[in-house]
VOGU-3710 file (C-alpha; in Angstrom, 3 decimals, decimal comma):
1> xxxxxxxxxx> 20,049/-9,654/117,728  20,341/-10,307/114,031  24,023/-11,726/113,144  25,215/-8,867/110,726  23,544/-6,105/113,207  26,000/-3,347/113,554  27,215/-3,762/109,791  26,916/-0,976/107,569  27,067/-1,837/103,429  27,077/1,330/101,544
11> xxxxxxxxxx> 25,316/-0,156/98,031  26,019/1,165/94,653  24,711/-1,986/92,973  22,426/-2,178/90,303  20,348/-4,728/87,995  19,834/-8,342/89,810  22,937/-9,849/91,219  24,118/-7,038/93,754  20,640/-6,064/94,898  19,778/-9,570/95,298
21> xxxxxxxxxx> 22,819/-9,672/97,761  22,730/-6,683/99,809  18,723/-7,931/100,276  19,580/-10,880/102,028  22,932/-9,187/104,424  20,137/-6,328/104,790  17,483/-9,481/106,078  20,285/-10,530/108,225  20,566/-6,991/110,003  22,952/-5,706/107,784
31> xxxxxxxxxx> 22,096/-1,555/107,202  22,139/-1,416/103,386  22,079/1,783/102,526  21,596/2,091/98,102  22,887/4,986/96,130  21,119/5,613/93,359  20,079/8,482/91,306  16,800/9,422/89,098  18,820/10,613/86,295  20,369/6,820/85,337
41> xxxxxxxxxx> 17,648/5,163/87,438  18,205/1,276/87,960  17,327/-0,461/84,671  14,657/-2,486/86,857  13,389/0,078/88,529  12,191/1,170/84,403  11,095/-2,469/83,744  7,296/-3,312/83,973  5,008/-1,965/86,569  3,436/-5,499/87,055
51> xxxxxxxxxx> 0,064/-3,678/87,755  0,346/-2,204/84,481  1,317/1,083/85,537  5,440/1,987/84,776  7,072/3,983/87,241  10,464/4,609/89,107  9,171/2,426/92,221  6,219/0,666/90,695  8,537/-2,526/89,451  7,273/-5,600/90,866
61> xxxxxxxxxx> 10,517/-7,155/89,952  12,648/-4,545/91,416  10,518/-5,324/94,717  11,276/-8,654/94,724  15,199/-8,119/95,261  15,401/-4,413/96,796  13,784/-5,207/100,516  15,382/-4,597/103,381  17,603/-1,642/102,795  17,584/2,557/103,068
71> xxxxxxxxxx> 17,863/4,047/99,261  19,853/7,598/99,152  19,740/9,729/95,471  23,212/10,935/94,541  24,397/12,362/91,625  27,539/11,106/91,471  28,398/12,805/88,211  28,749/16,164/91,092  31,862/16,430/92,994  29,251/17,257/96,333
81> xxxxxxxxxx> 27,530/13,749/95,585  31,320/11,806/95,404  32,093/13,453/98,846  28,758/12,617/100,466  29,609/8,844/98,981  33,219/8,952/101,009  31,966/10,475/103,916  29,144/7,396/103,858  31,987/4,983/102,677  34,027/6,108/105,717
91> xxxxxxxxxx> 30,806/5,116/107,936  31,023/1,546/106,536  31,990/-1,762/106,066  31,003/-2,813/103,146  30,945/-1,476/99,442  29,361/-2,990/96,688  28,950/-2,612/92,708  28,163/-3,900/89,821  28,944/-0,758/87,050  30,977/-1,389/83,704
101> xxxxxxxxxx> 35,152/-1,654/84,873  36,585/2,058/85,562  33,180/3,534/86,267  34,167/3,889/90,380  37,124/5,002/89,921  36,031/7,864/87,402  34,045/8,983/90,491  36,745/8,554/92,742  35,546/5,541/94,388  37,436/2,639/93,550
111> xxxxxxxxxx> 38,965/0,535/95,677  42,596/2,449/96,082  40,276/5,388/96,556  38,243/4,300/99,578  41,506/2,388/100,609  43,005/5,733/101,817  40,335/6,688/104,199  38,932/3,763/104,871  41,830/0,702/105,169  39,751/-1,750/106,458
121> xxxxxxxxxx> 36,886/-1,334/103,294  35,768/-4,486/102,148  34,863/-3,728/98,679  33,001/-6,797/96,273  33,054/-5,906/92,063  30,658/-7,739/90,301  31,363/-7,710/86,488  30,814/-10,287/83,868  34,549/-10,893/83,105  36,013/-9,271/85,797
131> xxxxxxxxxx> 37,920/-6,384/86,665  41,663/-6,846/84,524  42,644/-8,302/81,449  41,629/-7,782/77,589  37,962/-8,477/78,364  37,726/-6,530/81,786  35,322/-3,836/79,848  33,060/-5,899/78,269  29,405/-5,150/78,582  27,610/-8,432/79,252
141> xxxxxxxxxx> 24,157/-9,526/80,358  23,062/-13,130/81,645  22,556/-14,531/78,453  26,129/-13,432/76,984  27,423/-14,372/80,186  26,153/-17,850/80,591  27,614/-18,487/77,017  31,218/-17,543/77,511  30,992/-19,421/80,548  30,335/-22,600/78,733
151> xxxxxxxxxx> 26,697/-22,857/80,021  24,432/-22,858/76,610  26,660/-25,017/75,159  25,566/-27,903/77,298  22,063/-26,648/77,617  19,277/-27,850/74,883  18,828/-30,788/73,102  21,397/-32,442/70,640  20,097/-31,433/67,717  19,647/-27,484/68,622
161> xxxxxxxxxx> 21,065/-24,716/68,708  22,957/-23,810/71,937  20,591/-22,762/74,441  20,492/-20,447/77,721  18,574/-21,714/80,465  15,889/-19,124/81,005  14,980/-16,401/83,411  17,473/-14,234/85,064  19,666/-16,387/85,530  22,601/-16,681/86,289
171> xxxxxxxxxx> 22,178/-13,147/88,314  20,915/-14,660/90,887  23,089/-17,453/91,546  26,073/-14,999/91,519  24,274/-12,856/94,009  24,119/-15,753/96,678  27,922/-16,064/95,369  28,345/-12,198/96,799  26,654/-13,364/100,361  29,356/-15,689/100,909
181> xxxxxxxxxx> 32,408/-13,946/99,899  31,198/-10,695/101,583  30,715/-12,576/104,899  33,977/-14,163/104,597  35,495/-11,143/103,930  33,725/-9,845/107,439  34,814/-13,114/108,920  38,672/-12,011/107,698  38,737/-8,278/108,509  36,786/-9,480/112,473
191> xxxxxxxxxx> 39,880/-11,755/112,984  42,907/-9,351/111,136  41,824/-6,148/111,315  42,186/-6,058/106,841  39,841/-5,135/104,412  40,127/-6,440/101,276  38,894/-6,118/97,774  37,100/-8,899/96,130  37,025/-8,836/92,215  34,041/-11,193/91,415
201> xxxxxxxxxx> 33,491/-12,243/87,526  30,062/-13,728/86,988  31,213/-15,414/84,315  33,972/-18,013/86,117  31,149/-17,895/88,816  29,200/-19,462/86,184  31,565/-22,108/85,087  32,070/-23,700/88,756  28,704/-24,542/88,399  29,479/-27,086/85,363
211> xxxxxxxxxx> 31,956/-29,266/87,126  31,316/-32,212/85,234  31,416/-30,658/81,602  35,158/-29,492/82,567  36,108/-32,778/84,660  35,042/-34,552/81,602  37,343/-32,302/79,041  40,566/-32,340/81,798  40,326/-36,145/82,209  39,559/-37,682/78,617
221> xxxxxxxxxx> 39,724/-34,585/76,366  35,913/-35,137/74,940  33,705/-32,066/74,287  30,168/-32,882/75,990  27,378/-31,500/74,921  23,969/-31,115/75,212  21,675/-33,819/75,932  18,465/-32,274/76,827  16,560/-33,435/79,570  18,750/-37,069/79,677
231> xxxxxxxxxx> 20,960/-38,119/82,503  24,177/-40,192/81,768  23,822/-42,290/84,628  19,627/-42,487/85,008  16,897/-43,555/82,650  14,231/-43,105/82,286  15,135/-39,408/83,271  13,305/-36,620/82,040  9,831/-34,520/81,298  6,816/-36,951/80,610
241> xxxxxxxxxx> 3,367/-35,710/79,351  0,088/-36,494/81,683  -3,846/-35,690/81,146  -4,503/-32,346/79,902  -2,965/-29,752/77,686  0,669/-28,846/77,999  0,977/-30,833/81,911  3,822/-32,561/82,581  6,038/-34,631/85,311  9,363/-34,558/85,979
251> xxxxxxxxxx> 10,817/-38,490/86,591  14,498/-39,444/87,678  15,141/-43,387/88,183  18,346/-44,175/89,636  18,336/-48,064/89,962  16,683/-51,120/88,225  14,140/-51,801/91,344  13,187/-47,952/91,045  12,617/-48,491/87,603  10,511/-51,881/88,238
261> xxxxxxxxxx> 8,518/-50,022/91,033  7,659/-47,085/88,459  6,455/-49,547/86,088  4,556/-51,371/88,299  2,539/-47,668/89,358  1,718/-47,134/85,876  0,320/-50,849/85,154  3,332/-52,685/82,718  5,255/-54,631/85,462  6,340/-56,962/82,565
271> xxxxxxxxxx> 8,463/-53,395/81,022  10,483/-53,947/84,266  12,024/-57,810/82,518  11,777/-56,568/78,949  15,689/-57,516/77,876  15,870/-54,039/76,195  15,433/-51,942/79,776  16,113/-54,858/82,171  19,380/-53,014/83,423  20,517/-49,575/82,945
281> xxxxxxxxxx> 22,919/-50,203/80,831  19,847/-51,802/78,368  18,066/-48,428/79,411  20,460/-45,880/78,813  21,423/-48,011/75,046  17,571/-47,838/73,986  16,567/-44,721/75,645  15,014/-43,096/73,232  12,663/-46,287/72,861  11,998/-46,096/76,508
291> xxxxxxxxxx> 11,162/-42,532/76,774  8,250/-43,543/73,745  7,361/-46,611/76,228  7,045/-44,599/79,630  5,091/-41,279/77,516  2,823/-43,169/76,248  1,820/-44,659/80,184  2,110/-41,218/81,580  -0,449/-39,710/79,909  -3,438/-41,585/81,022
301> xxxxxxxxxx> -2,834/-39,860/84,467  -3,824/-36,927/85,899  -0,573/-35,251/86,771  -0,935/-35,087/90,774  -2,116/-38,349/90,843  0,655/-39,849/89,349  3,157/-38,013/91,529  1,351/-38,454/94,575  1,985/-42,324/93,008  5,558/-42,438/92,391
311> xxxxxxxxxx> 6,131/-40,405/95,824  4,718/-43,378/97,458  7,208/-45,702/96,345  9,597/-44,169/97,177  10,483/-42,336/93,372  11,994/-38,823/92,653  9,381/-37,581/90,701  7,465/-33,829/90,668  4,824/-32,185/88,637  6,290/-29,348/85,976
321> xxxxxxxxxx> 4,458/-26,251/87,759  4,448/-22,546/85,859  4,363/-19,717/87,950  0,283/-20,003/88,737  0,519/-23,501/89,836  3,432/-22,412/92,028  1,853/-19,805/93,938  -1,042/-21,637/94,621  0,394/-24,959/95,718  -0,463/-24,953/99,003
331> xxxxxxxxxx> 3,200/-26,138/100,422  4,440/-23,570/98,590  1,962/-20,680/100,077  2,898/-22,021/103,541  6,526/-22,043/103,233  7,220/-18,742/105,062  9,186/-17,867/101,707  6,228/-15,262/100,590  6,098/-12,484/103,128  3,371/-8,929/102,299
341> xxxxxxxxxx> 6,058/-6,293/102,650  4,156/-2,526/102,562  6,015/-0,063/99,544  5,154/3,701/100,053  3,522/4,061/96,544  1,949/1,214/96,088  1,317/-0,250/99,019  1,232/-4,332/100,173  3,084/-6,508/98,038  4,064/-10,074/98,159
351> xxxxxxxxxx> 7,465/-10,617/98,377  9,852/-13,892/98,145  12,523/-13,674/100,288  14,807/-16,141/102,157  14,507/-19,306/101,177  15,203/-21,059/104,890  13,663/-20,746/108,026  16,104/-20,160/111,073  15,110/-21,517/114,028  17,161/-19,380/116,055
361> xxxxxxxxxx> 17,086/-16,260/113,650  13,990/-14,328/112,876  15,244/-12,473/109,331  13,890/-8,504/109,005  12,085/-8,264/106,299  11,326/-4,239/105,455  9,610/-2,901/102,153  11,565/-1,946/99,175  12,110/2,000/99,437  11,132/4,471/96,720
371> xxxxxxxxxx> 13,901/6,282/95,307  15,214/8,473/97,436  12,856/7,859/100,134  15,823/7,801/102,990  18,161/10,468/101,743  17,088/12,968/104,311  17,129/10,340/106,869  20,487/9,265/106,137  22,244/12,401/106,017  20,999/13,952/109,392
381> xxxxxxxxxx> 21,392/10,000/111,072  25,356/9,301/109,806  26,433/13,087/108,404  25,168/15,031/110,861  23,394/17,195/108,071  21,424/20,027/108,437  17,692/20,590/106,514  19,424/23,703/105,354  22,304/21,976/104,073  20,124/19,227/102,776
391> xxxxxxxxxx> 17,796/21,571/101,090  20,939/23,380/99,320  22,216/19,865/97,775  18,598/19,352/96,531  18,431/23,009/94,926  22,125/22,590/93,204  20,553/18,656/92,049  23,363/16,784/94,172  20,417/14,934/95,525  18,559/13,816/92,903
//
C-alpha cells in the first residue's frame, strides 16, 4: 500500500508550485482531486502545445507537473459549484491553493469557511508574500518573487545587473516546500485529531535558501553580492570552455592537492608550485589570473574526456549539459526519473517525475487528465450524484 493511500486532497491550485505538490502526494497514493474550470483555465494549461498545436490539455509543461490526480470543472463563480466544492471539502483532508489573497474566501472557501464543517481541514496557501500584512495582495511571479526575497541580488556577476536564476524557478522549490509541510500537517492532525491552516509565502521560502547571504549581514553587517560563478572558499571554481562551440565544464577544487591533481590531468604540474596559486589563499587573491591559466588548458579537451579525467582523480567536476544532452545521457535515460504516462488527447508522453527510487515504495504514476475528464466520475464516486443531476449542472454551466 502506498503511504498517503486513504488521503483525499481536494486541489484548487494553479500555475507550478501547487500542482507540482499535489503530483508528488498524488504519486504517493494521495487522491488529488483538481478543480478547475474552462472559463479561467490554468495559465499552463494555455502555454505552448510543445507539438506545436495549443490547446486546453495539449501543454507539455502542464503534463510534466499535473500526473497523478482526478481533474473536476467547477464554476466556482455559481453558488451550485461552491456547494459541490464543500460537499468535496467535507470528503477530505487536504485543501490546497495558490489564488491572489481573499479569492477563497469570496467563494466561501477559506479557511474559517471549511473550518465549520470540516474542523480537522488541513488547508496550505501558497502566495508570494503571504496571506496578512500590507503586501498580502500583491500579484507576484517567480522572477518578482526571487527579487524581494533577496535572490537576484546575489545572482550574476559583479559588474551586472541583478540577475534571476532562470527557469521556473523558484516554483518548484516551494512546491517540494508544500510536500513537507502538508505531510507534517497529516503527521499533526494523525496524532491530535487538529487540522490546521498553513499560510505559506514563497517569498520567505525563498530567502531560507540564502543562508549565508543573511548569516553574513547578521554577523558582520556587510552586504554580499554577486560573484558569479566564484566560490569564497574554492578556486579554481567555476564554468571552463572545452573543444567545440559553446561546450563547457563545470570545476570545483576544494584543497591544494585537488588543485595539484587537476593540473597534473591537464599537463602543467609546475601551475600546482607557481607562488601565485600555491595555496588557496594565493588562489582565491589572483583568481581572476587563474581562471585565464586553467581556460586556456581546458579547451584543448574534448569535454567528456576531460571529465571522465578529473572524475578519476578523484575531482568534482561535470560537463554543462542543455536540455538535448540531458535527455540523451544515457545515466540520465536510465534513471527511472522519465516514465511514458498515456494523456487522453494526445496520447504517450514522457514524463519526469520523482526524483528517488524507493526501494520499498513503488510510486503511481497516472497520466495528466484533460479538463474535466473525472467530473462525472467524481460526483457519482464521493456525492452520490445522479446522471440526471449531473446533466442539469452541465446545462445551467456549473460544470464547466
Amino acid at each position: 500500500m502506498l503511504p498517503l493511500k486513504g488521503v483525499r486532497i481536494i486541489d484548487f491550485g494553479w500555475i507550478y508550485a501547487v500542482p507540482h505538490a499535489t503530483a508528488w502526494l498524488g504519486s504517493m497514493g494521495a487522491d488529488v482531486v483538481r478543480i478547475e474550470t474552462s472559463r479561467a483555465p490554468d495559465v499552463i494549461r494555455r502555454a505552448t502545445g510543445t507539438d506545436g498545436q495549443v490547446g486546453f490539455n495539449r501543454s507539455g509543461v502542464f503534463h510534466s507537473i499535473n500526473f497523478s490526480r482526478r481533474s473536476v470543472v467547477l464554476d466556482l463563480a455559481k453558488p451550485q459549484a461552491q456547494a459541490i466544492a464543500r460537499r468535496l471539502v467535507m470528503l477530505g483532508d487536504v485543501v490546497t491553493e495558490n489564488f491572489t489573497v481573499g479569492n477563497m474566501r469570496k467563494y466561501g472557501l477559506g479557511y474559517e469557511d471549511l473550518k465549520k464543517i470540516k474542523p480537522d481541514v488541513i488547508m496550505l496557501s501558497g502566495t508570494p508574500l503571504g496571506q496578512d500584512g500590507p503586501y498580502a495582495r500583491t500579484v507576484g511571479w517567480g522572477p518578482t518573487t526571487q527579487a524581494f526575497a533577496g535572490l537576484c541580488h546575489l545572482s550574476g556577476y559583479p559588474a551586472g545587473d541583478p540577475s534571476g536564476i532562470g527557469g521556473t524557478w523558484p516554483d518548484f522549490a516551494v512546491g517540494v516546500g508544500m510536500v513537507f509541510f502538508i505531510l507534517a500537517a497529516l503527521h499533526h492532525r494523525d496524532r491530535t485529531g487538529e487540522g490546521q491552516y498553513l499560510d505559506l509565502s514563497m517569498a520567505e521560502m525563498v530567502t531560507t535558501m540564502i543562508p549565508e547571504a543573511m548569516m553574513d549581514y547578521f554577523m558582520t553587517g556587510r552586504d554580499a553580492g554577486p560573484i558569479g560563478n566564484r566560490d569564497e572558499s574554492m578556486a579554481p571554481h567555476g564554468v571552463y570552455p572545452v573543444a567545440g562551440e559553446d561546450r563547457w565544464i563545470a570545476i570545483a577544487i576544494a584543497a591544494d592537492d585537488e588543485f595539484a591533481a587537476l593540473c597534473d590531468v591537464l599537463g602543467v604540474p609546475s601551475l600546482a608550485t607557481d607562488p601565485a596559486f600555491a595555496r588557496l589563499a594565493d588562489r582565491l587573491r589572483n583568481v581572476e589570473m587563474l581562471d585565464s591559466e586553467v581556460a586556456a588548458r581546458t579547451r584543448n579537451f574534448a569535454r567528456e574526456e576531460l571529465v571522465a579525467r578529473l572524475r578519476e582523480r578523484g575531482l568534482a567536476a561535470g560537463p554543462v549539459y542543455h536540455t538535448q544532452d540531458l535527455v540523451h545521457d544515457e545515466v540520465f535515460a536510465n534513471s527511472q526519473m522519465l516514465v511514458k504516462l498515456n494523456h487522453g488527447e494526445v496520447g504517450e508522453r514522457t514524463i519526469p517525475v520523482l526524483p528517488s527510487r524507493f526501494s520499498a515504495i513503488e510510486p503511481e504514476y497516472r497520466g495528466t487528465p484533460t479538463i474535466g475528464e473525472h467530473t462525472d466520475e467524481v460526483l457519482t464516486e464521493l456525492l452520490g450524484l445522479g446522471a440526471d443531476e449531473i446533466a442539469k449542472l452541465r446545462e445551467d454551466n456549473v460544470l464547466i
